[in-house]
C-alpha positions in Angstrom: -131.0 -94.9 83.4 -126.9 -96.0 84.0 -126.0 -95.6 87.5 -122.7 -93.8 88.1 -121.3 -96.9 90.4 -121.7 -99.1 86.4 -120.2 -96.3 84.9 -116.7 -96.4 87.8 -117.1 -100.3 87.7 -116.5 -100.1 84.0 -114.0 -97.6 84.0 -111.7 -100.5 85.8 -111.8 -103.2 83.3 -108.4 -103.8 82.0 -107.8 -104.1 78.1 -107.1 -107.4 78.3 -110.8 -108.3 79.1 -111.7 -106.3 75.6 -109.5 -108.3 73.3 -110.5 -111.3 75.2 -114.3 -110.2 74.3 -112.9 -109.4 70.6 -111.5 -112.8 70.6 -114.9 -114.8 71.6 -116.8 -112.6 69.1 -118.1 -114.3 66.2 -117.0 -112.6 62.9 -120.6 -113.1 61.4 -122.6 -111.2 63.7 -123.2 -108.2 65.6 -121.1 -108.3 68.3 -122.4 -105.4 70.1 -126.1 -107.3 70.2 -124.6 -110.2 72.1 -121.9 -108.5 74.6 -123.1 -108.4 78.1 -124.2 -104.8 80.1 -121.4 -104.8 82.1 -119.1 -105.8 79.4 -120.7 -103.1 77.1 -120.0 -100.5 79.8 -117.0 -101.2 80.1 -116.3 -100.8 76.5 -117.8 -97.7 76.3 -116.2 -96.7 80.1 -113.0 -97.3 78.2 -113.3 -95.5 74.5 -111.2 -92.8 75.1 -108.1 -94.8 76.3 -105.2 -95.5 73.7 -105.2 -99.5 73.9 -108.7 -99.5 72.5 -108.2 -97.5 69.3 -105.1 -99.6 68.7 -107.0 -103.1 69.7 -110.0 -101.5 67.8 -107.7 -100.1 64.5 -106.5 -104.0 64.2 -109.7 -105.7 64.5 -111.1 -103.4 61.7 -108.1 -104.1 59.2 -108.1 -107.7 59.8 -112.2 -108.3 59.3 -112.2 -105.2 56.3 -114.2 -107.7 54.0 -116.3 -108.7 56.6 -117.6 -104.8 57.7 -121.2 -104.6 58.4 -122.8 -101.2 58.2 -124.3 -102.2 62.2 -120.6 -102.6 63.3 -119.8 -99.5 61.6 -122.8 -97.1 63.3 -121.8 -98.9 66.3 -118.1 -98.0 66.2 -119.5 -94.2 65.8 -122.2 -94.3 68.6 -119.7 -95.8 71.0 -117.0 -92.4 71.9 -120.1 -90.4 71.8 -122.1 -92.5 74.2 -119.0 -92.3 76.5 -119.0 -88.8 76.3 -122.8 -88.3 77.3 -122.2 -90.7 80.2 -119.4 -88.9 81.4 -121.0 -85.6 81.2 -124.3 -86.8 82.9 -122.3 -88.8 86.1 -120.3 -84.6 86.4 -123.8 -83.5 86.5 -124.6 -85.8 89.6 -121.6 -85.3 91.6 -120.1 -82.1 90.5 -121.0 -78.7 91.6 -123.4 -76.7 89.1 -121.2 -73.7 88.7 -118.3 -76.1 87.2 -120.8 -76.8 84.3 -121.7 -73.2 83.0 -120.5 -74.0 79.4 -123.2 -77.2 80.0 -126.1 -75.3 80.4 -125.1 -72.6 77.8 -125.2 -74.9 75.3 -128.8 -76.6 76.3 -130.5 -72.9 77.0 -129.2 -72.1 73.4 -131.1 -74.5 71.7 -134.4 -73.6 73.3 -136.4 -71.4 71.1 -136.3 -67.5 71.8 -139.5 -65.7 71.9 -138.9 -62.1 70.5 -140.7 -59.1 71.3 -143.3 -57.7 68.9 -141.8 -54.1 67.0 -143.8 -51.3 68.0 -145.4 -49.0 65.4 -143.5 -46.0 64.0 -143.3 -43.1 66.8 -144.8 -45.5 69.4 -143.0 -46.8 72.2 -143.7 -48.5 75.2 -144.3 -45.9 78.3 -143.1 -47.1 81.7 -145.3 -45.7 84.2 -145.2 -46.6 88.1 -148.4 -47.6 89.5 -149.9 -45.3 91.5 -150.5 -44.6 95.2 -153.7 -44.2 96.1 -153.3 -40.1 97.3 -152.2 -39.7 93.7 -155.3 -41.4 92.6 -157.4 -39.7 94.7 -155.7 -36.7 94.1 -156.3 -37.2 90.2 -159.9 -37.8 90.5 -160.7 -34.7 93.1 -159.1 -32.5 90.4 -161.7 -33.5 87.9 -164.4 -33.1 89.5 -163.7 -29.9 90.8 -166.1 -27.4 89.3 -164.6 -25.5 86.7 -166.8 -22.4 86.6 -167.6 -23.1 82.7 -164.1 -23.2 82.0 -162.9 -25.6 79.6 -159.3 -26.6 80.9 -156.1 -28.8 79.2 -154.0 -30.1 81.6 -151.6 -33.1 81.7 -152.5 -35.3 84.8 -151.0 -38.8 85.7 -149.0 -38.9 82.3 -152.1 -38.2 80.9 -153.5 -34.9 78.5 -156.8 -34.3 79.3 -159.3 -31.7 78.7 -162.1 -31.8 81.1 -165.2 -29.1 82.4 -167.0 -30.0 85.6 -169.8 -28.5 87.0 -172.6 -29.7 89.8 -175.8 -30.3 89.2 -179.4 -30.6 90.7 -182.8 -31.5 89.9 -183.0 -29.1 87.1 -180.0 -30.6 85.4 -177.2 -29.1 83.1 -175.0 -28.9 80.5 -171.2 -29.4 80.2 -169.8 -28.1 77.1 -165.5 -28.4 76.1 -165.2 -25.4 74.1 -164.1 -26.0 70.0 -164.0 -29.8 70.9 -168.0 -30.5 69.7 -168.3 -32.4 73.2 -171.3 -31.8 75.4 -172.9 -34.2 77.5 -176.8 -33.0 78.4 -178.6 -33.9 81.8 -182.1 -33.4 81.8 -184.4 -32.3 84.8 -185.2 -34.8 87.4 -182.2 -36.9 86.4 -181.3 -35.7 89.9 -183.4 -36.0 92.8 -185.1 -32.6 94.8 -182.8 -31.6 97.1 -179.8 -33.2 95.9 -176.6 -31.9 94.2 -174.0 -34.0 92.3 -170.8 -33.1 90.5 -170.3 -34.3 87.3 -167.3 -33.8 84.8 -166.9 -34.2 81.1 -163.3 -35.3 79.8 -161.4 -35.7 76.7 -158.5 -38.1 76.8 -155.9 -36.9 74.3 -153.9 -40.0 75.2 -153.7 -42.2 72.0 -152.9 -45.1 74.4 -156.2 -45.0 75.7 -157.7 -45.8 72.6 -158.7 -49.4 71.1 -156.5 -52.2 69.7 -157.7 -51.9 66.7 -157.0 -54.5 63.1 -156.5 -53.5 59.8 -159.9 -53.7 59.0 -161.3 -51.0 61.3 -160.4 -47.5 61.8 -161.1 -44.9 64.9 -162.8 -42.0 63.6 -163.9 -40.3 67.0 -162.3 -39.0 70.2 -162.1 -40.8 73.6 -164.7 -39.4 75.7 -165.4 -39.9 79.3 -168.1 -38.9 81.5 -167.5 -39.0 85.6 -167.7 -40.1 88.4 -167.3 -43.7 86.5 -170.6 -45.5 87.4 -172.5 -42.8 87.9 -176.4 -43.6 87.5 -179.3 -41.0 87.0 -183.0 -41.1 87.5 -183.4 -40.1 83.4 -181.0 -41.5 80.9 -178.4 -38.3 79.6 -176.8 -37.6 76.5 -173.4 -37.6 75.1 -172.7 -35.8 71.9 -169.5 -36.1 70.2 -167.9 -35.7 66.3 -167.0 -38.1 64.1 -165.6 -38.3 60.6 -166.8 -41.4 58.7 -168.1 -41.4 55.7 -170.9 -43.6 55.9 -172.6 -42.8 59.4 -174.0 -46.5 59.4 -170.7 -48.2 59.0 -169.7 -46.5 62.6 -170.3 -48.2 65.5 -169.3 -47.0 69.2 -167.9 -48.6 72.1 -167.5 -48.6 75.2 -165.2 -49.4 78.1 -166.4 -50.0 81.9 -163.5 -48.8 83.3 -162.1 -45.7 85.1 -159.3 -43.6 83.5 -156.1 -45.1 85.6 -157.3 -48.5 84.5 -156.5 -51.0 81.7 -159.5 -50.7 79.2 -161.8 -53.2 78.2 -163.7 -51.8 74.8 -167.0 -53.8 73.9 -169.4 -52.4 71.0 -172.1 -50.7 72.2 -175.4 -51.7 70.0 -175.5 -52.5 66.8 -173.4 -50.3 63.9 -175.2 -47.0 63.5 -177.1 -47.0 65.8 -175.8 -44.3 67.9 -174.5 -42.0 64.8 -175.7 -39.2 62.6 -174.3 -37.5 59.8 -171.3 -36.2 61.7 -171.9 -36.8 65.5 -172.5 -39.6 68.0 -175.5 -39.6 70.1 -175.5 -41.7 73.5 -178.1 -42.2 75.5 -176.3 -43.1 79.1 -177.5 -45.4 81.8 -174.3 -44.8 83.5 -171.3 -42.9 83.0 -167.7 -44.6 81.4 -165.6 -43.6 78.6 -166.8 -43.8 74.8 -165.3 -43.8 71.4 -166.6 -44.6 67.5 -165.2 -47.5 65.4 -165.4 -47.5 61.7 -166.7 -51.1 60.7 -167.0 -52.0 57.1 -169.3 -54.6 56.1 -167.6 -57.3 54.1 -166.7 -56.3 50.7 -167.4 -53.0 51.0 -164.9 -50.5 51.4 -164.7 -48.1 54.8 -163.8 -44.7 54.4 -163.1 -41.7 56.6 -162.9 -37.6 55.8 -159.6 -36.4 57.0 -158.0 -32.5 57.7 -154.8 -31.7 56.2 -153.5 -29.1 58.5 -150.2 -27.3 58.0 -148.2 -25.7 60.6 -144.8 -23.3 60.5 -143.0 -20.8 62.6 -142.9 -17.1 61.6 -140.8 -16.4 58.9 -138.8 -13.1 60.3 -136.2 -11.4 58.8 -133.0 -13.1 58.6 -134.2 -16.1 59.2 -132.3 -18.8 57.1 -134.5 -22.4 57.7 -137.9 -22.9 57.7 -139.8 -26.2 59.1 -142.9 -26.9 57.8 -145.2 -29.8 59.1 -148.3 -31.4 57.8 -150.8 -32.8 60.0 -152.7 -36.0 58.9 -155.9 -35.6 61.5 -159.3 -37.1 61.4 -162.0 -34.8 60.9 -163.4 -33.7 63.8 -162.4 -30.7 66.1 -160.8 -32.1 69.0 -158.0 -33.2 66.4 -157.4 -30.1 65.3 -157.1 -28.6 68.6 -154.7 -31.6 69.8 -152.3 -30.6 66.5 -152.7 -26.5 67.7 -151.9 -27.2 71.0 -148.6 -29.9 69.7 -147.1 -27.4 67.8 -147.6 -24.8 70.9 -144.1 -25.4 72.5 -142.5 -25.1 69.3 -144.2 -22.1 68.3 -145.8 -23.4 65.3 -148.9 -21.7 63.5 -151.8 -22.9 61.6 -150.7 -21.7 58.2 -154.6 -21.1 56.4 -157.6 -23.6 56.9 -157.4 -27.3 57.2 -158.0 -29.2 53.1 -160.6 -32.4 53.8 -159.0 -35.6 52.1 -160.6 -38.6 51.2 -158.8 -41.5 53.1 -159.8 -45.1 51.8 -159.1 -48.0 54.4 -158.4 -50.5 52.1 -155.7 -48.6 50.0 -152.1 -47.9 51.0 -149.6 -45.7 52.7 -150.1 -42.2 52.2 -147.1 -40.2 50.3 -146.4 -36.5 50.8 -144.6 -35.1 47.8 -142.4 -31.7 46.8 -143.5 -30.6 43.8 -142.1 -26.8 43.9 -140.1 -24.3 45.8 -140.3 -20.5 45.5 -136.8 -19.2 44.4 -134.3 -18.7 46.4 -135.1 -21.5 48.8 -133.5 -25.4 48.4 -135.4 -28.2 50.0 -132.7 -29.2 53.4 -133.8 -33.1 53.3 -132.4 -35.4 51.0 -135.8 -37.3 49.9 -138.7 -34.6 48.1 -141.1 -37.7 49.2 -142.4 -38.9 52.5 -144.6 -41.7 53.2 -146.7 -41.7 56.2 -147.5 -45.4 57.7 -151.5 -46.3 56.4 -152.4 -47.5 59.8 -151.1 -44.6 61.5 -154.4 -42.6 59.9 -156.1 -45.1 60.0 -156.1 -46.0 64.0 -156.1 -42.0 64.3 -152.7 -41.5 65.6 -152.6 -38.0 64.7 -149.2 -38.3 62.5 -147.5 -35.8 60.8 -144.4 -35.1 58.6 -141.7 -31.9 57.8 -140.1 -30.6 55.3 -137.3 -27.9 56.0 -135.9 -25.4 53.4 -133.1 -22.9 53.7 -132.6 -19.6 52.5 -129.9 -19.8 48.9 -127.5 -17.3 48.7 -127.1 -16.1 45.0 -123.1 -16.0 45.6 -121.0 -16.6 48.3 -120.6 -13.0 49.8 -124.3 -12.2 49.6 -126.3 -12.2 53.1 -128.8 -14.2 54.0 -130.8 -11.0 54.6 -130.8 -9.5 51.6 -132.8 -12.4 49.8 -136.2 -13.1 49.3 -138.5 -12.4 52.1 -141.1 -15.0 50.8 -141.7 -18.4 50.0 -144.2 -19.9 48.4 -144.3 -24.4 48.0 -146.8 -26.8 46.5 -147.0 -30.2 47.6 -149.2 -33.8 46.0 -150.4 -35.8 49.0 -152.0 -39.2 47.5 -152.5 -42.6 48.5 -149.3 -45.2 47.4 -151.1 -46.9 43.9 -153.7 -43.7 43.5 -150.9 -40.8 42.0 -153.1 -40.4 39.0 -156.8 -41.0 40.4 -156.5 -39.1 43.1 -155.3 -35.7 44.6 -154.6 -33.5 46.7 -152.6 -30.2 46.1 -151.2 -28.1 49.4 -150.3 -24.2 48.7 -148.0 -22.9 51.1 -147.2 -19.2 50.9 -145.8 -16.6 53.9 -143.9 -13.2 53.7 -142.4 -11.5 56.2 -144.7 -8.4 55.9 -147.9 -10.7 57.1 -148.9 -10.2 61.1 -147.9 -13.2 63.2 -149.2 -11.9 66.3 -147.2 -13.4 68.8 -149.8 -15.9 70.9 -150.3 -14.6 74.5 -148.8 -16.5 77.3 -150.8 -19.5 78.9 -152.5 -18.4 82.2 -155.0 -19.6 84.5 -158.4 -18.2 83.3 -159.9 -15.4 84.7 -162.7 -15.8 87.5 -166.1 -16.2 86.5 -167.5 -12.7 86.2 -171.1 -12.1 88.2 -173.8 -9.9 87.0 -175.1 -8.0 89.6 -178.0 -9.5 91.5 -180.6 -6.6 90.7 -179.5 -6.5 86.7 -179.3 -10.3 87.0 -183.6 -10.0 88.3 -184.3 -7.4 86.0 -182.8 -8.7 82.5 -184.5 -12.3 84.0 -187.8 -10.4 83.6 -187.3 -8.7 80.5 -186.5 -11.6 78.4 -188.5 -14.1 80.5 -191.5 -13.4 78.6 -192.1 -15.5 74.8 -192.3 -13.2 72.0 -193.7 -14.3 68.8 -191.0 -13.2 67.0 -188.6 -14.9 69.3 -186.7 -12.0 70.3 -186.2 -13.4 73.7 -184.1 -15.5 75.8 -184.3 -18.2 72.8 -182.4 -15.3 70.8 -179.9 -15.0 73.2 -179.0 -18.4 73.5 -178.7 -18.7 69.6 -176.0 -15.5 69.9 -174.3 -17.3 72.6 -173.7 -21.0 70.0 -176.5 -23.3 71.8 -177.7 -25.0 69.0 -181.6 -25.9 69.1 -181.4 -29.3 71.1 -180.1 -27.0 73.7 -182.7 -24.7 73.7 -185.3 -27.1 74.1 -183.6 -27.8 76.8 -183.5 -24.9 78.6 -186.8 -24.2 78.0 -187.9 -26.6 80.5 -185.9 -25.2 82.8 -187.9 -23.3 85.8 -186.6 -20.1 84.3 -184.8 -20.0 80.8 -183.7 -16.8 81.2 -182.0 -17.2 84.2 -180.4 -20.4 83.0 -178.9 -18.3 80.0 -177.9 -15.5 81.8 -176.2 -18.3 84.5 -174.2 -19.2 81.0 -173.3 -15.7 80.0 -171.8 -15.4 83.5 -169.9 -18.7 83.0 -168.4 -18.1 79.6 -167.0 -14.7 81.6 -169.0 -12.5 79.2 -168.6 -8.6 80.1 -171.5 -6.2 81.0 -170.0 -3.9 77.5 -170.6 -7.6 75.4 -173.7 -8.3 77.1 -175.0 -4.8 76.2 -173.8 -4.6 72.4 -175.7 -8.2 72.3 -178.7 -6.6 73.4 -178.1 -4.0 70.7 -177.7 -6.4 67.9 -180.9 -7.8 69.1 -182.9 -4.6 68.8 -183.8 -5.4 72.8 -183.3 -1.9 73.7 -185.2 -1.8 76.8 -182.7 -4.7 78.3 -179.8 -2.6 76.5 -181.3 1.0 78.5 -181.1 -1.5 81.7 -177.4 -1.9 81.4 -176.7 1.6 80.8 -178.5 2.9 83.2 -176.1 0.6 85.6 -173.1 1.6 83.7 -173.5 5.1 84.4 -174.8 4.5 88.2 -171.7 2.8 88.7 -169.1 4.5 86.7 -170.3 8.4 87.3 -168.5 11.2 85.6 -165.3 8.4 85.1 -167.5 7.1 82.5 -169.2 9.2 80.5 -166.9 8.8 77.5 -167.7 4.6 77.3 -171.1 5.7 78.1 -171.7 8.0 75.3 -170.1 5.5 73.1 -173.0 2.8 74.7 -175.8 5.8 73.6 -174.5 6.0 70.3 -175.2 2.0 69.9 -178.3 2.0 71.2 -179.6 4.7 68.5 -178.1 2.2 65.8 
């Protein structure tokens, strides 16, 4: 390294000292190999000054046929050697802000790292961590018993629908109504004399899913099961949907972390080994969150069902555009109920039932084509084709896409009004390469004249309704009893949607009736539904039983619902 007290010392050498360096030089070698370092400093110390281009210009004309390509690099490296000394001695004894310029031109030359683009419709989400009464907050509201009530709510940036219920030794069952969730804990999976709350939750936040790679595709909800870490004395079961076509292809996962936390999926056994035709089965040593990857084998091809599901406003009179959407949704029933409640602030309405499509993993984008319009209606967007992103239905984002239309006027002074009052539009929805292989056609048709019963407004629902306590005894010993015919309890519970796991397990309970009749109460069943269910079951003496309370209660006020109640019980 060149001190800055060489680089002053050199900067004082007079120009007579060069020439008489030139002058000693011999013309047949490399002068600069045989100059001393101080008199090379100063040579370089001095580049910039006037009398050494003019000594230098001279020396080059008078030894032109003696050039050496070494004098010549050497005569080059020299002015830009000064400079660098120059600028390194400012950079010892000058102030940093004086070289700005300096470091601009270094930091520019550094390679800049640039952020990886987000998917289509994805961005990042800037939350602020949380306090810990928010997180305590969060948690104390799902596991709050829910009286049987399944409820949606968006809590901590995140949409969840949860039930929670508590528990003892005879264990339970948490259902989330049209979702195909249910998580089953069996008796003695809680110790005698103990109670313990338990909630079942489906995260609707897609960021809570896997990082998934091209070659794997989610084809099941996020489920989680609380308190996180929860242990029982019997292993329970979770039950959820999926939509893969190959049941052993599907492999779940699992992620040891609470809901606020950053997740950490693993795989969870070997693929298959937890999954039916359509649904996951989980056996649970402890409670966490759970979801289903589609796997492949390699060189096979992985494959899930999806649900095409179109959604529009009403078309009313006088109405001049129209917005339709298409919904690309996996399979399964808690997709369909995210799309219904999306299209909920807008108004939107599921226009006829959902079309399955065959969605291939391997193939490409999906396109979404126009192929015809009812008359009087023109298609608003400039392209009759969309193309929906093959990952985004692949990692089950739940993407969609809209067409809007607009009323035609057949002249100029002709109201909107006075057109058609019905549109009817048929659309091709293939994967990009399989047009002529493959599929699918959506029909599209509304009028004015059909009923689009306006939706009732959201509320809180209703408290759970009680049976009274001598009904509740004397229905419990009515249907107690096993008939041969099974025109008991066990035919209750099939009119109420348990399916025959769940009667199995209620069976065991210490009395099935009651436990059905406890989940009558909870689903807020009236003593009118519960009678014409007794009706439909040919169970006249429990049907008599509720009448006879009807009337005792109602008196004279009555007698017009009651007669109504006689004249079921004769059918």
């Amino acid at each position: 390294m060149v001190e800055a007290s060489d680089v002053g010392e050199g900067l004082r050498i007079s120009s007579k000292d060069v020439r008489k360096a030139l002058q000693q030089e011999p013309r047949s070698s490399c002068w600069r190999r045989q100059l001393p370092r101080d008199r090379f400093l100063a040579l370089a110390g001095t580049g910039v000054h006037r009398g050494w281009q003019h000594q230098m210009t001279r020396w080059m004309c008078s030894h032109e046929c003696s050039f050496q390509p070494a004098q010549f690099l050497l005569l080059v490296g020299v002015p830009v050697a000064s400079v660098l000394l120059l600028v390194q001695c400012l950079r010892w004894h000058c102030p940093r802000w004086l070289l700005g310029a300096c470091w601009k031109l270094d930091n520019q030359e550094e390679p800049v790292s640039h952020p990886t683009p987000l998917p289509e419709n994805e961005s990042p989400r800037q939350c602020p961590p949380a306090t810990l009464p928010e997180m305590a907050a969060f948690y104390q509201e799902l596991h709050t018993p829910t009286q049987g009530q399944t409820v949606v709510r968006q809590l901590m940036h995140k949409l969840l629908v949860f039930s929670a219920r508590e528990v003892d030794h005879r264990g339970g069952c948490l259902m989330l109504r049209d979702m195909g969730i249910s998580l089953l804990i069996p008796p003695g999976a809680v110790a005698v004399g103990r109670q313990e709350r338990v909630s079942l939750i489906l995260v609707w936040d897609l960021l809570d899913a896997p990082s998934l790679s091209r070659a794997q595709g989610l084809v099941s909800p996020v489920v989680a099961c609380g308190p996180h870490g929860a242990s029982f004395l019997q292993p329970c079961t979770l039950t959820f949907k999926h939509c893969a076509q190959q049941p052993r292809h599907a492999r779940t996962y699992s992620s040891n972390t609470t809901l606020l936390d950053a997740k950490v999926w693993r795989p969870l056994g070997q693929p298959g080994a937890h999954t039916s035709r359509d649904e996951c089965r989980i056996c649970l040593s402890h409670f966490s969150l759970y979801t289903c990857v589609l796997e492949a084998p390699a060189g096979r091809e992985a494959r899930k069902w999806l649900q095409l599901a179109v959604f529009c406003s009403p078309l009313v009179p006088g109405q001049s555009h129209l917005q339709l959407r298409i919904y690309f949704l996996n399979n399964t029933p808690c997709a369909l109920q995210w799309a219904m409640a999306n299209e909920q602030p807008h108004g939107g309405r599921l226009r006829g039932p959902c079309q399955l499509f065959d969605f291939t993993g391997a193939r490409g984008d999906q396109c979404l084509k126009l192929k015809y319009i009812s008359e009087g209606w023109e298609n608003v967007d400039e392209s009759s084709c969309q193309l929906v992103p093959h990952l985004h239905i692949w990692h089950g984002k739940c993407p969609f896409r809209s067409f809007c239309f607009r009323r035609k006027a057949a002249n100029e002074n002709e109201d909107c009004s006075a057109l058609t009052n019905e549109i009817i539009v048929t659309m091709h929805t293939f994967q990009d390469g399989m047009e002529t292989k493959y599929m699918e056609i959506l029909r599209f048709q509304a009028s004015e004249e059909e009923s689009w019963a306006v939706p009732p407004p959201v509320s809180q629902p209703p408290p759970c309704n009680r049976l009274p306590p001598e009904l509740f005894e004397q229905l419990q010993m009515l249907l107690e009893p096993n008939s041969i015919t099974g025109n008991d309890w066990r035919r209750l519970a099939s009119h109420l949607g348990l399916c025959g796991m769940k009667i199995r397990f209620l069976s065991c309970q210490r009395s099935p009736a009651a436990a059905i009749l406890e989940l009558f109460e909870e689903q807020n069943g009236s003593l009118q539904e519960l009678h014409y269910l007794m009706t439909v079951m040919e169970r006249l003496d429990c049907a008599s039983a509720i009448q006879n309370y009807l009337s005792g209660t109602h008196g004279g006020g009555g007698a017009q619902e009651n007669q109504g109640l006689e004249l079921d019980e004769k059918l």
